[in-house]
C-alpha positions as CSV (number, residue, x, y, z in Angstrom):
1,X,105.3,101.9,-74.0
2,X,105.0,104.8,-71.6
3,X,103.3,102.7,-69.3
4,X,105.6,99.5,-69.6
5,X,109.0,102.0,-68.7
6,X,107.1,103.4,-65.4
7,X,106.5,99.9,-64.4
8,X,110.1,98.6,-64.9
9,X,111.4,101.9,-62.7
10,X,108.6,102.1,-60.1
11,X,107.7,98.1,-59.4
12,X,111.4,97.5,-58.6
13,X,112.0,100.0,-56.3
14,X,108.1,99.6,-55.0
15,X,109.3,95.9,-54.3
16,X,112.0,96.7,-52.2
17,X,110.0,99.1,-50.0
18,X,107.4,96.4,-49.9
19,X,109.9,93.9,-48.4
20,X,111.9,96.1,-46.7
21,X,108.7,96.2,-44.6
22,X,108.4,92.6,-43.6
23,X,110.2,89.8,-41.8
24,X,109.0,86.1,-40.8
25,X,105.6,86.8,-43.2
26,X,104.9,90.0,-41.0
27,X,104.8,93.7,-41.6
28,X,107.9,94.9,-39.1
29,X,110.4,97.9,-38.9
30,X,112.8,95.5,-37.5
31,X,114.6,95.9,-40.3
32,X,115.5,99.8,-40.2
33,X,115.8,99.3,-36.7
34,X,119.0,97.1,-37.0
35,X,120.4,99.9,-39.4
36,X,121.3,101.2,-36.2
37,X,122.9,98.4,-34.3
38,X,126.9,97.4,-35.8
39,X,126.3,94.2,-33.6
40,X,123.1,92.9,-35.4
41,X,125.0,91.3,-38.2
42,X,129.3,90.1,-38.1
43,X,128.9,91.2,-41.6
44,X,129.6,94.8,-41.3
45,X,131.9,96.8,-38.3
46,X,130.0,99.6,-38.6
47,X,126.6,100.1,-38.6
48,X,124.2,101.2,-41.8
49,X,123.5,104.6,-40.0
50,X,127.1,105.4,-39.7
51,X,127.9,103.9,-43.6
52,X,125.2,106.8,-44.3
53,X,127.4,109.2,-42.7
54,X,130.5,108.6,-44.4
55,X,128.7,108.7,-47.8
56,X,127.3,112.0,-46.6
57,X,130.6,113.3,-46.0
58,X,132.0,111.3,-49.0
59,X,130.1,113.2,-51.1
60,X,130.0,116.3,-49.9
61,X,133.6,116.5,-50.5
62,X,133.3,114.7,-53.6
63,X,131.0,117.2,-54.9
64,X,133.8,120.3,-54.0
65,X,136.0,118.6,-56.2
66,X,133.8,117.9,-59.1
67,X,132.4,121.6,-58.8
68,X,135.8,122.8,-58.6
69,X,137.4,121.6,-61.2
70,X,134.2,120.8,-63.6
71,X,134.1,124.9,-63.7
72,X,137.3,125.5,-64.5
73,X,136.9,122.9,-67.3
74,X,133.6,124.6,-68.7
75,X,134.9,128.0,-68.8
76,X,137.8,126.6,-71.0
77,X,135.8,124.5,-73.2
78,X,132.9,126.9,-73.9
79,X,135.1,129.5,-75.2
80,X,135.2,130.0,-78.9
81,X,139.0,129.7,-80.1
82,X,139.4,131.5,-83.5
83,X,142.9,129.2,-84.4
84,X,141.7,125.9,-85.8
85,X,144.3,124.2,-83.8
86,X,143.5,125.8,-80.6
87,X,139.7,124.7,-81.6
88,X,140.6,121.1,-81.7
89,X,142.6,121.0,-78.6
90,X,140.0,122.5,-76.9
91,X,138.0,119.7,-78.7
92,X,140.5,117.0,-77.4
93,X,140.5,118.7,-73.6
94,X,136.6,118.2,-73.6
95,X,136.8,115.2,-74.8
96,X,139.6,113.8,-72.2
97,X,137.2,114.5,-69.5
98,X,134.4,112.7,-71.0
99,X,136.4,109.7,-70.3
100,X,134.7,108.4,-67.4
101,X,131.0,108.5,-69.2
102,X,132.8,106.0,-71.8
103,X,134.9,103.5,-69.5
104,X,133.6,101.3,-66.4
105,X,133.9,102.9,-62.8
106,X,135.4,100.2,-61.8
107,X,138.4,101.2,-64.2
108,X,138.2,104.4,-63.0
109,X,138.8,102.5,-59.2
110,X,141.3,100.0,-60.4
111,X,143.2,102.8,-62.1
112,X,143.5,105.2,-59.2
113,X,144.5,101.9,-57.0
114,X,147.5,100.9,-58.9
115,X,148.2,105.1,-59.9
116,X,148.6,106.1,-56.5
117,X,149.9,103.5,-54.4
118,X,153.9,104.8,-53.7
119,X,155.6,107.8,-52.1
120,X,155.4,110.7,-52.8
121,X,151.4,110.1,-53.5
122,X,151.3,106.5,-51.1
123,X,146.7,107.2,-50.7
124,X,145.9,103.5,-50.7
125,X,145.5,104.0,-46.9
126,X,144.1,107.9,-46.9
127,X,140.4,108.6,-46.4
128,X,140.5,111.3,-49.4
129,X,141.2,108.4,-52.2
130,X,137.1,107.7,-52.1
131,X,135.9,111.8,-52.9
132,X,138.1,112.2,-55.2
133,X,137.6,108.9,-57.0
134,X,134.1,109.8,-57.1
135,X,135.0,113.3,-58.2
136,X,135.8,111.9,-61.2
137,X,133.1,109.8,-62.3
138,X,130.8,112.9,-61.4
139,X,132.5,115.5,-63.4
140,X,131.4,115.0,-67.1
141,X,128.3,115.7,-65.9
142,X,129.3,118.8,-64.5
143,X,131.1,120.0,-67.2
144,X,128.2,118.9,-69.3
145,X,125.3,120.7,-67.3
146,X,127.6,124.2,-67.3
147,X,129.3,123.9,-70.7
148,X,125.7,124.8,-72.6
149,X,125.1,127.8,-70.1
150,X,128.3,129.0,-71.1
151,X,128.0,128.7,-74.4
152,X,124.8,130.4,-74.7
153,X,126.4,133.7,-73.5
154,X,126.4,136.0,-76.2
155,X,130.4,136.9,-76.5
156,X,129.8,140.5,-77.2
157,X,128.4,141.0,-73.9
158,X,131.8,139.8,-72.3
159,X,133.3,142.6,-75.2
160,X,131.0,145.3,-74.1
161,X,132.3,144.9,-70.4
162,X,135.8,144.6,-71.9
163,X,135.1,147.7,-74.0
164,X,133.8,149.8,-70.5
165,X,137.1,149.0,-69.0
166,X,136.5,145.8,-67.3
167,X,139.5,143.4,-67.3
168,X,139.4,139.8,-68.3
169,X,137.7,138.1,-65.5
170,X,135.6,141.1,-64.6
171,X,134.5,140.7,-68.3
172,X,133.8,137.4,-67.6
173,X,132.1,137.2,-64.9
174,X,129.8,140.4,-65.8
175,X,128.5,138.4,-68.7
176,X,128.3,134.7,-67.0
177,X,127.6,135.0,-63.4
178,X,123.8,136.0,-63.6
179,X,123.1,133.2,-65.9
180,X,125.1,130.4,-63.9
181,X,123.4,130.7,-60.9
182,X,121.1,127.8,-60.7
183,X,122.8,126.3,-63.1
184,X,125.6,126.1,-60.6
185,X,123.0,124.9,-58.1
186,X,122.0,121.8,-60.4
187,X,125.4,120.7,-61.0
188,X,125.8,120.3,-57.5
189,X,123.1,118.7,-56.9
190,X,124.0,116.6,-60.0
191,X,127.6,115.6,-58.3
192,X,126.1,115.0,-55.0
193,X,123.6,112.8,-56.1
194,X,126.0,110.3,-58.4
195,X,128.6,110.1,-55.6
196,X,126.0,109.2,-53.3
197,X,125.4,106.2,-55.1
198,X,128.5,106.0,-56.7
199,X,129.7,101.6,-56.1
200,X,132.1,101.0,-59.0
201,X,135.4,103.2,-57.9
202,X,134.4,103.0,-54.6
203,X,134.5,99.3,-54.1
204,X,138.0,99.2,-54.7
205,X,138.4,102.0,-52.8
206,X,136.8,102.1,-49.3
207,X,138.3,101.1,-46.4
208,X,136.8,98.9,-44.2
209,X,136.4,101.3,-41.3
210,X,134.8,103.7,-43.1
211,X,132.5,101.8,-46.5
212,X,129.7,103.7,-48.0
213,X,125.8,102.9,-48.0
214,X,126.3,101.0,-51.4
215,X,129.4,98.9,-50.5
216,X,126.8,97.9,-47.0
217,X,124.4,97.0,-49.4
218,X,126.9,94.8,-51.5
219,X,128.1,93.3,-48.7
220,X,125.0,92.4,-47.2
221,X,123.6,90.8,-50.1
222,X,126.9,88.6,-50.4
223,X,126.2,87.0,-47.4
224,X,123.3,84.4,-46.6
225,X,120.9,85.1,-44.1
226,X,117.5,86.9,-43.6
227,X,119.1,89.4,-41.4
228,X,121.1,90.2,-44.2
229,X,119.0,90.4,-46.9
230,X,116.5,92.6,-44.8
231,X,118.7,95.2,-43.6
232,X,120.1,95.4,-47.1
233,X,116.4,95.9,-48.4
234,X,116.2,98.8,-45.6
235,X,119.6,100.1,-46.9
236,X,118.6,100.2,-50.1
237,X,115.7,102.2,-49.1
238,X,117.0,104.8,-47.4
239,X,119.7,105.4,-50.3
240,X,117.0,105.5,-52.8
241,X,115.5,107.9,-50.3
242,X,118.6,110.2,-50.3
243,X,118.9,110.0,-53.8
244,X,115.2,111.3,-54.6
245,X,115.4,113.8,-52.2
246,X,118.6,115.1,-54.2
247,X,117.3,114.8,-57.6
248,X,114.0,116.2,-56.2
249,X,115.9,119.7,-55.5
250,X,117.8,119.6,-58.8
251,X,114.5,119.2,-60.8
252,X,112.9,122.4,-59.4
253,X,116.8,124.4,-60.0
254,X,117.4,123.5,-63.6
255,X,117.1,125.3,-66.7
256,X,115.0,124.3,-69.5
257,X,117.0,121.7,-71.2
258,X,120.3,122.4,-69.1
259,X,121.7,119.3,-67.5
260,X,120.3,116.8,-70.6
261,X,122.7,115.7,-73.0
């Protein structure tokens, strides 16, 4: 069984390296090399190099959001309420931001298209629509990688700081910032990772000026043609690239089990 689930993850993407290699029954880089050229296809008006850019970027600011607020989020729900009812609303609150793990994406997209599409919030038209779309569909996972960290901090350390004279957050942060650390660093790389690859909210969301690596690759495959197809299979590539190298760095920064559900 081991065997059989390696095959089905490394013999697809084994594939598409494979054919991303050849064109016309030959072995060719032709393919990558058109990655660079917007005029090689009428498909796309910008080229795959700069589509990798702007999911750089994309991400990158995705990722500030997510790490932003999926902090705030897993210092609220890792605390230990001793009121029942604060207990389930902290409950609730977690939940709530589970949400995007349970629904589509796409929904996620769709919702944030029709939300924010009239003054005084009109950002059907603004470049910071995609991050913060993709912000979203990252940040259970934050909140998931951090929220066991937190928990695992013994409260009465945060009371002996109290107890010395520290205030609240100095408490706080005496007790939880040397064991965050690289968890911090995971969830990051986490984020960055997922809105790299992120497709479902983005579709609906990026404008044509400016699409990510994975709307390229939809669009390429939509359209007939061995150009097509065979810069696609580069693009795919070079995202599945990305993504490894990512995921690569998070693997040698997380915890024991932290990041697993």
């Amino acid at each position: 069984m081991t065997a059989l689930a390696v095959a089905l993850v490394l013999v697809p993407v084994g594939t598409l390296v494979v054919r991303s290699l050849r064109r016309g029954g030959a072995w060719t880089l032709e393919n990558y090399r058109m990655l660079t050229d917007p005029t090689s296809t009428p498909v796309l008006r910008v080229s795959v190099t700069d589509a990798v850019e702007n999911s750089l970027r994309t991400a990158v600011d995705a990722t500030v959001i997510a790490m932003t607020l999926g902090l705030i989020v897993a210092l609220v729900v890792s605390r230990r309420p001793r009121s029942p009812r604060w207990a389930r609303a902290v409950s609730l609150l977690d939940g709530a931001f589970m949400l995007p793990l349970g629904i589509s994406a796409v929904t996620v997209g769709f919702g944030f298209l029709i939300t924010l599409d009239r003054p005084p919030l009109d950002l059907r038209s603004s470049p910071v629509l995609v991050p913060i779309a993709q912000a979203m569909v990252a940040l259970p996972l934050v909140v998931r990688t951090l929220t066991p960290v937190l928990r695992s901090v013994d409260p009465r350390q945060r009371e002996a700081a109290a107890a010395l004279g520290a205030g609240p957050w100095r408490a706080a942060w005496t007790a939880e910032a040397p064991v965050l650390a690289r968890p911090l660093a995971a969830a990051t790389g986490f984020a960055f990772a997922v809105s790299l690859g992120e497709f479902g909210a983005t579709a609906f969301l990026a404008r044509p000026d400016r699409p990510t690596v994975p709307v390229v690759i939809y669009q390429l495959i939509s359209r007939p043609g061995a150009e097509n197809l065979g810069m696609a299979l580069a693009a795919s590539v070079v995202l599945a690239g990305l993504t490894v190298a990512v995921m690569a760095v998070v693997e040698r920064l997380r915890v024991g089990s932290v990041g697993t559900f």
